[in-house]
C-alpha positions in Angstrom: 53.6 0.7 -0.4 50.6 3.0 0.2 48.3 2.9 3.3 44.4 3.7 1.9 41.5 5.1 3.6 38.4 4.2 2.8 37.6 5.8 0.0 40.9 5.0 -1.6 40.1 1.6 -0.9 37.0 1.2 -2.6 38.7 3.0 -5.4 41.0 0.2 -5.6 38.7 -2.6 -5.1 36.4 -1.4 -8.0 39.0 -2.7 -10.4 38.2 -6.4 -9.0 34.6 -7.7 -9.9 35.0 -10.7 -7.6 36.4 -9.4 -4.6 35.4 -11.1 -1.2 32.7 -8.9 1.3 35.4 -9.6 3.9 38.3 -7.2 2.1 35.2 -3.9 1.5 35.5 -0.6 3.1 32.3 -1.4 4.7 33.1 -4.5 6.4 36.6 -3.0 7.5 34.3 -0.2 9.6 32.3 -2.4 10.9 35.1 -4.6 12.3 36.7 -1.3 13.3 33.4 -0.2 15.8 34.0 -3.7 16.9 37.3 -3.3 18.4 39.5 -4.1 15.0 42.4 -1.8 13.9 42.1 -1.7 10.0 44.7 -0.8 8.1 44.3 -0.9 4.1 47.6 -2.1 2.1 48.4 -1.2 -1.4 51.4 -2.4 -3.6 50.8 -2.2 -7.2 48.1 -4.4 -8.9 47.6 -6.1 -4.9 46.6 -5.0 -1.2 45.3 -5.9 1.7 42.9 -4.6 4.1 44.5 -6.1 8.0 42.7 -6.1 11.0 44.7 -6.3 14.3 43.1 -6.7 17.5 44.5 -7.2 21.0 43.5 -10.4 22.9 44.2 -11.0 26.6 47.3 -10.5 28.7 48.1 -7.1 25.5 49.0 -10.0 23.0 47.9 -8.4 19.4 47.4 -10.6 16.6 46.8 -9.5 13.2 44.4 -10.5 10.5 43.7 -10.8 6.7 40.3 -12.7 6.0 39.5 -13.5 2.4 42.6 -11.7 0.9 44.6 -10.4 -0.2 43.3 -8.9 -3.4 44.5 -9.4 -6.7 46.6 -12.3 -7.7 50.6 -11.5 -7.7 51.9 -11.0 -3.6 55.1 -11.2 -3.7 55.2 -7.7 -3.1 52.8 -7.0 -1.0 53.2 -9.8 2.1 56.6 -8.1 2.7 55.0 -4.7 3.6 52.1 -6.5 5.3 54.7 -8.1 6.9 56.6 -5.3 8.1 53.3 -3.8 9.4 52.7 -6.3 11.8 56.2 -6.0 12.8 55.7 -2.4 13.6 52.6 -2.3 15.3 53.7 -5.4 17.8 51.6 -8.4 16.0 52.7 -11.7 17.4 51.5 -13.6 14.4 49.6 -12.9 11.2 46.7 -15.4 10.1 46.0 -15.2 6.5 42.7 -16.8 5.2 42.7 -16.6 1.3 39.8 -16.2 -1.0 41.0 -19.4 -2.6 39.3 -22.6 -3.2 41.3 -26.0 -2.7 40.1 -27.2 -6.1 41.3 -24.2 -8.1 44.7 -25.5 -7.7 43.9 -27.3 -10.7 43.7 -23.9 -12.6 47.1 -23.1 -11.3 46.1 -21.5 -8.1 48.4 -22.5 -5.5 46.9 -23.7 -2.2 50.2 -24.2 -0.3 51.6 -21.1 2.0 54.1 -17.9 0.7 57.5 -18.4 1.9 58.1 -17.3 5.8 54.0 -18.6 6.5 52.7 -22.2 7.7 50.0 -24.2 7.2 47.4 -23.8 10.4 44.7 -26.0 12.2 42.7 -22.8 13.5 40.6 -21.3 11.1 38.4 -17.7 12.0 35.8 -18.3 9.0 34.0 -21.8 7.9 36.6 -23.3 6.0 34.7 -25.5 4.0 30.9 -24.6 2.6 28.0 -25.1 -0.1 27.9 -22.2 -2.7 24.8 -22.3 -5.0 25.5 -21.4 -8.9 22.5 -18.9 -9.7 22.8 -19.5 -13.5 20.0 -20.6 -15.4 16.3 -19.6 -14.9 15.0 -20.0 -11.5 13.3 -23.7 -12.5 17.2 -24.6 -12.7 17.8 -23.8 -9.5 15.1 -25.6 -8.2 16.0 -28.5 -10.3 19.1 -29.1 -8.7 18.0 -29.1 -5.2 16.9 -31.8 -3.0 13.1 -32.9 -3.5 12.2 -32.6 -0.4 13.9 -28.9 0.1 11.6 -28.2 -3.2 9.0 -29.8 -1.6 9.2 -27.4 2.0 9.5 -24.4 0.2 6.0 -25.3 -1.9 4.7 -26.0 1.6 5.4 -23.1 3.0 4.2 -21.0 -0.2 0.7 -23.1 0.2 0.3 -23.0 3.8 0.2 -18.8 3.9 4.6 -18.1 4.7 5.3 -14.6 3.5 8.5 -13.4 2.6 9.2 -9.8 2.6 12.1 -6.7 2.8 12.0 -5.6 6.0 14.6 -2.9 7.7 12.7 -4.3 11.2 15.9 -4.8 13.1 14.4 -5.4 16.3 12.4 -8.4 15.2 15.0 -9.9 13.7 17.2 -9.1 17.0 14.1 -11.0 19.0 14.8 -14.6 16.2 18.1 -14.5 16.7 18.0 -14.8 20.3 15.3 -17.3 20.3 17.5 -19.0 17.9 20.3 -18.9 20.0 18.5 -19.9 22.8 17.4 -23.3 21.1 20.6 -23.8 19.0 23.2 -22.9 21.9 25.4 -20.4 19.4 26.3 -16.6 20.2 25.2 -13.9 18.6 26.4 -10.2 18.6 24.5 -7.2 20.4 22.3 -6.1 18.7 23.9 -2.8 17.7 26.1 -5.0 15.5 23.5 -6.3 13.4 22.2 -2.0 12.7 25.6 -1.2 12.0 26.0 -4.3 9.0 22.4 -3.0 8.2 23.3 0.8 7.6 26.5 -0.1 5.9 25.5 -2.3 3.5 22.2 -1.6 2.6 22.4 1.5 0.9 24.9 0.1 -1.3 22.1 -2.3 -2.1 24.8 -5.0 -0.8 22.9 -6.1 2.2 19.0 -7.7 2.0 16.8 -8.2 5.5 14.0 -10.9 4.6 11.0 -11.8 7.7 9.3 -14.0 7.0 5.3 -13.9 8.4 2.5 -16.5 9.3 -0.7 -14.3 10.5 1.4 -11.4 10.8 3.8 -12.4 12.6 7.6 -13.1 12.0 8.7 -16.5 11.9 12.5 -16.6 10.3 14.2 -13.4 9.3 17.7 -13.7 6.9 20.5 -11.1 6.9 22.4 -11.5 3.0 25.4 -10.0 1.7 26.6 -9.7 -1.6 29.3 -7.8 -3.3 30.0 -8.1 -7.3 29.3 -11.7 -8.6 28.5 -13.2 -4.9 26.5 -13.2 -2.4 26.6 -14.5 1.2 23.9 -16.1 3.6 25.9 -14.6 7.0 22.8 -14.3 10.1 19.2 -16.4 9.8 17.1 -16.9 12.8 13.5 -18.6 13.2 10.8 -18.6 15.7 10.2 -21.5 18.0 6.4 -21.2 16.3 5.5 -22.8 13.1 8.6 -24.6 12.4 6.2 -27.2 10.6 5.6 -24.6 8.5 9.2 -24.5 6.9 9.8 -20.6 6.7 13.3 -21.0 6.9 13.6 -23.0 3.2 10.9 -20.1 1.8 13.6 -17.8 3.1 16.1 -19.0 2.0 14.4 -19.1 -1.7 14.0 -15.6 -1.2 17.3 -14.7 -0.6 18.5 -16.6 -4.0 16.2 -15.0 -6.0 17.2 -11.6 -4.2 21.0 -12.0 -5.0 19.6 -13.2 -8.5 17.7 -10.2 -9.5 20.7 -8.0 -8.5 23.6 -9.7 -10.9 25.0 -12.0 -8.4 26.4 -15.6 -10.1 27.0 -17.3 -6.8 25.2 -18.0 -3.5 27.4 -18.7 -0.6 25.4 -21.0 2.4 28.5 -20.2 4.2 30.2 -22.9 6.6 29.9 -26.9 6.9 31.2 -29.5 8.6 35.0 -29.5 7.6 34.4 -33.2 6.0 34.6 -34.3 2.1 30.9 -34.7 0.9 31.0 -38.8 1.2 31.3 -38.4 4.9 29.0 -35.6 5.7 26.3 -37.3 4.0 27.2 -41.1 5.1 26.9 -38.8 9.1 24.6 -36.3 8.4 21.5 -37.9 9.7 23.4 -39.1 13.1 25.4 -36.4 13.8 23.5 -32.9 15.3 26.7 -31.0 16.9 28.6 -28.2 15.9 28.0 -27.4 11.7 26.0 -30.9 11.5 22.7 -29.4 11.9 23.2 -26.3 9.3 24.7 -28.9 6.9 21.4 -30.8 7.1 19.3 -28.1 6.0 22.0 -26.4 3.5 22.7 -29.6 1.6 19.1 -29.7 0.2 19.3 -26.0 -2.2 22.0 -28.0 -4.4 25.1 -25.9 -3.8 28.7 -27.5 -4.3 30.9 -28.5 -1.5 34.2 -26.3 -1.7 36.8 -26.0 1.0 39.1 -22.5 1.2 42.7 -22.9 0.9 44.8 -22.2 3.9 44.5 -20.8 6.8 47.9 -19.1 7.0 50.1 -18.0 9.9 53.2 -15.8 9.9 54.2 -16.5 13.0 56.5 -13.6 14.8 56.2 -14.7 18.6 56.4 -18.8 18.9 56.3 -18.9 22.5 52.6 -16.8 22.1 51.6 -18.2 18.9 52.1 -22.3 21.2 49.6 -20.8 23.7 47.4 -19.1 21.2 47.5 -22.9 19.2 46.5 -25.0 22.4 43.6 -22.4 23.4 42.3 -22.2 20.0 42.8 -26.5 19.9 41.0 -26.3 23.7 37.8 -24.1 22.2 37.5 -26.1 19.5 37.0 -29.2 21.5 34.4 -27.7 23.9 32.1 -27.1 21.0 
């Protein structure tokens, strides 16, 4: 086994074109100025990079989202394993980059040996990804008419799109947005930091979004390789009838277009299969229910992630940590 730093880690990542945003150098840093412990894995063809945070009470739980890399583990989730051991993890949730439906291309979606199956998942596990093939009239083509229809509107009635590195006013929609939406957003420090990391790898796009001059939605994108992900989007109480936020969103495909990426991730859904988020959709406002409302229009395809995974070290800690994560679910 060989622990990387960062560089070594990029170095090893470069040999994987598809590799999640999640498992980058860059992510790992800015997890670790958020209070993460990264550590970066290697065995062979496979690694890791493991975040470990400690919650209340000392109790430190450790962390691999959208991993590990490469495709044979049975090396690697030993040493992983004896990691966590060693630096006093009580369990270890694993979140693969692996879609239910690829079992049937012989992906397996059930646990390694020594993890189980778990109900509380850290990232959407289920979302809308948007193939960017074909010319930019098939794109259109496959979304809803009426999502066609609000991003024409928006065009016609004066909505500009445009690059902007204006963190402050994006800052100033995402509070308005969580104001009116009733979701949490990070200080704004968090949201310069996933700037300056990303965006002089030319892995991270900031989109506002103007009527007269002034911003009414800004979008924050990722990509990395083949994908790209739509992670932060705000929008001013102003001009909603306007529909910035679908212009925007346009924006952002054709961004992750023009610079190679095959596949746009909407990121996170309702957890439902697609007959009953759209037989509920309409009704239905709480949690995801809103997002999927506007998401399902841009035609991307409903895919749910394989796992989440827990190798669980501490039972008594890992019950309590189950029942509070069961408890925080239901409040939302």
């Amino acid at each position: 086994m060989a622990e990387l730093n960062y560089l070594e880690w990029e170095s090893f990542l470069a040999q994987f074109p598809n590799v999640h945003i999640l498992q980058s150098a860059a992510w790992g840093e800015l997890k670790a100025a958020s209070g993460w412990e990264v550590h970066r894995l290697q065995t062979g063809d496979s690694g890791a990079q493991i975040f470990f945070r400690r919650l209340a009470y000392g109790i430190k739980i450790a962390y691999i989202p959208k991993g590990p890399v490469g495709k044979d583990w049975d090396d690697l989730l030993p040493e992983a394993d004896h990691l966590c051991r060693k630096l006093g993890a009580r369990f270890l949730k694993v979140e693969p980059d692996v879609w239910e439906e690829d079992a049937e291309e012989g992906s397996s979606i059930n646990p390694p040996v020594g993890f189980r199956k778990s109900g509380h998942a850290i990232q959407p596990v289920r979302t809308l990804v948007v193939d960017l093939s074909g010319s930019e009239g098939d794109i259109l083509g496959k979304m809803k008419q009426k999502t066609r229809y609000n991003i024409r509107l928006a065009m016609k009635k004066g909505v500009i799109v445009k690059p902007s590195a204006d963190l402050d006013a994006f800052y100033h929609l995402m509070e308005v947005t969580s104001q009116r939406d009733r979701f949490g957003v990070h200080q704004p420090g968090y949201y310069r930091q996933t700037y300056a990391l990303f965006h002089p790898k030319g892995q991270c796009e900031l989109l506002i979004a103007e009527f007269d001059g002034k911003p009414v939605a800004a979008l924050m994108a990722l990509a990395l390789g083949r994908r790209a992900w739509y992670f932060y989007g705000a929008s001013s109480d102003a001009h909603r009838e306007l529909m910035p936020t679908y212009l925007i969103q346009w924006e952002a495909i054709r961004w992750a277009r023009s610079i190679g990426c095959e596949q746009y991730d909407l990121w996170g859904v309702p957890d439902h299969d697609l007959d009953f988020l759209e037989a509920n959709f309409q009704q239905r406002s709480d949690g995801l229910w809103g997002v999927y409302r506007f998401k399902r229009g841009f035609g991307g395809e409903l895919l749910r992630a394989a796992g989440p995974w827990d190798r669980v070290y501490s039972p008594l800690v890992y019950s309590l940590y189950s029942l509070w994560s069961r408890r925080i679910a239901g409040s939302r």
